[in-house]
C-alpha positions as CSV (number, residue, x, y, z in Angstrom):
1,X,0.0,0.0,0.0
2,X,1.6,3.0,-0.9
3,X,1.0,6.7,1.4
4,X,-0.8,9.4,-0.2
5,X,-1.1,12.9,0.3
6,X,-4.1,14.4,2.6
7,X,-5.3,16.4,-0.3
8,X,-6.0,12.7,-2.5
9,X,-7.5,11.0,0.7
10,X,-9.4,14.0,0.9
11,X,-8.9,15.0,4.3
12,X,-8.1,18.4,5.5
13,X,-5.0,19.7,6.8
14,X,-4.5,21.4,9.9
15,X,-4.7,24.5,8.3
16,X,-6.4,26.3,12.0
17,X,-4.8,26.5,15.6
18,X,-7.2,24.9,18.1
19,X,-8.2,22.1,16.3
20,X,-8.2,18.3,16.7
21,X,-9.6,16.1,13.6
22,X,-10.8,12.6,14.5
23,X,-12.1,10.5,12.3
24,X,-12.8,6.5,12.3
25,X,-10.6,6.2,16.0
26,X,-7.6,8.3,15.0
27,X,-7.2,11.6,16.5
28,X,-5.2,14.0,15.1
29,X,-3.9,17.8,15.6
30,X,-0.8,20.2,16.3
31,X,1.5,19.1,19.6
32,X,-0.5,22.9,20.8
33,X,-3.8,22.0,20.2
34,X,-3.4,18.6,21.8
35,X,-2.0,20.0,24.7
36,X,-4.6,23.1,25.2
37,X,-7.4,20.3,24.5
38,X,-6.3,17.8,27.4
39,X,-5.4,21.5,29.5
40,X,-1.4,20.7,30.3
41,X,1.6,22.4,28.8
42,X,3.1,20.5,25.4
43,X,5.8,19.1,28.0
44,X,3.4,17.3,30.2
45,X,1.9,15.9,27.6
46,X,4.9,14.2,26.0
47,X,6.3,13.4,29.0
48,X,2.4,11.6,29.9
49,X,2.7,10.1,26.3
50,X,6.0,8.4,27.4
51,X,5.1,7.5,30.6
52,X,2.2,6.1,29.4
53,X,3.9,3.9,26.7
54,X,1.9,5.1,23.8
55,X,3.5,5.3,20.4
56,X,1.6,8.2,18.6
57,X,0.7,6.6,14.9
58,X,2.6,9.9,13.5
59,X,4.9,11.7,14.7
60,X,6.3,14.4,12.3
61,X,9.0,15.5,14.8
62,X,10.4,12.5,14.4
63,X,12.8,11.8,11.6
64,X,11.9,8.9,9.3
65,X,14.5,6.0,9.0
66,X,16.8,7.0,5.7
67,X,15.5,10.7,5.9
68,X,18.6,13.5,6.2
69,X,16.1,16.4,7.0
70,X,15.5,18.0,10.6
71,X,12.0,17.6,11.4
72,X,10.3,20.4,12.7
73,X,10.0,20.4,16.7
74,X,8.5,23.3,17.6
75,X,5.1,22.5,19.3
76,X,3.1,25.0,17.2
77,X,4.5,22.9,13.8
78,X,4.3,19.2,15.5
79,X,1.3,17.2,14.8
80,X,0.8,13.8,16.1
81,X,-2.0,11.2,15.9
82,X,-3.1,8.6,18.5
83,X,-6.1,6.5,18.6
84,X,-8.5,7.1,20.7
85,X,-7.8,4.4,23.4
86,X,-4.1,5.8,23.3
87,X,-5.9,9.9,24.1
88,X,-7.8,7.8,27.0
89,X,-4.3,6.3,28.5
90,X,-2.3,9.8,28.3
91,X,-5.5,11.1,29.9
92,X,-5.5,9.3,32.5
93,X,-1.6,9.4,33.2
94,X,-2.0,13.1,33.0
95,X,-4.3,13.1,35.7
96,X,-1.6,11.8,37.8
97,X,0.2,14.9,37.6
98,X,-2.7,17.2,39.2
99,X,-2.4,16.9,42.9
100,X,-5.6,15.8,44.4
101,X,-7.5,18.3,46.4
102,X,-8.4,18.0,50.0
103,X,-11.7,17.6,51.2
104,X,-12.4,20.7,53.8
């Protein structure tokens, strides 16, 4: 099966800030929008992600094998993609991180 681009497959890039795509279990958006979606900062989130053992589907800040191009890294350019069992796991791992609140 070969790849083919968005535009063929007829899906829409990320062409907005503040938006997540998900379509038939795969979500999708900017390392940003993830991050202002699940309300943490784009560190807590990859560091949830890792601690969580989820490998996002895509990556583009990561460099393909064979490529000799940086990948862009800055969160506002990074998309990723994780099913939607994968969003619930880094959810859940990133409630670990908010302190729990005492009852008065």
């Amino acid at each position: 099966m070969r790849s083919r681009s968005a535009r063929s497959q007829k899906v829409a890039p990320h062409t907005r800030s503040g938006e997540l795509t998900s379509q038939s279990g795969i979500v999708t958006g900017r390392l940003t929008d993830w991050a202002e979606a699940l309300e943490t900062t784009t560190t807590d989130l990859m560091a949830a992600i890792d601690r969580a053992g989820v490998e996002p589907l895509m990556d583009t800040g990561v460099s393909k094998d064979g490529e000799g191009h940086q990948r862009p890294t800055r969160p506002e350019l990074r998309c990723i993609a994780m099913t939607e069992a994968d969003v619930g796991r880094v959810s859940a791992e990133l409630l670990h991180l908010v302190p729990a609140q005492s009852s008065r």
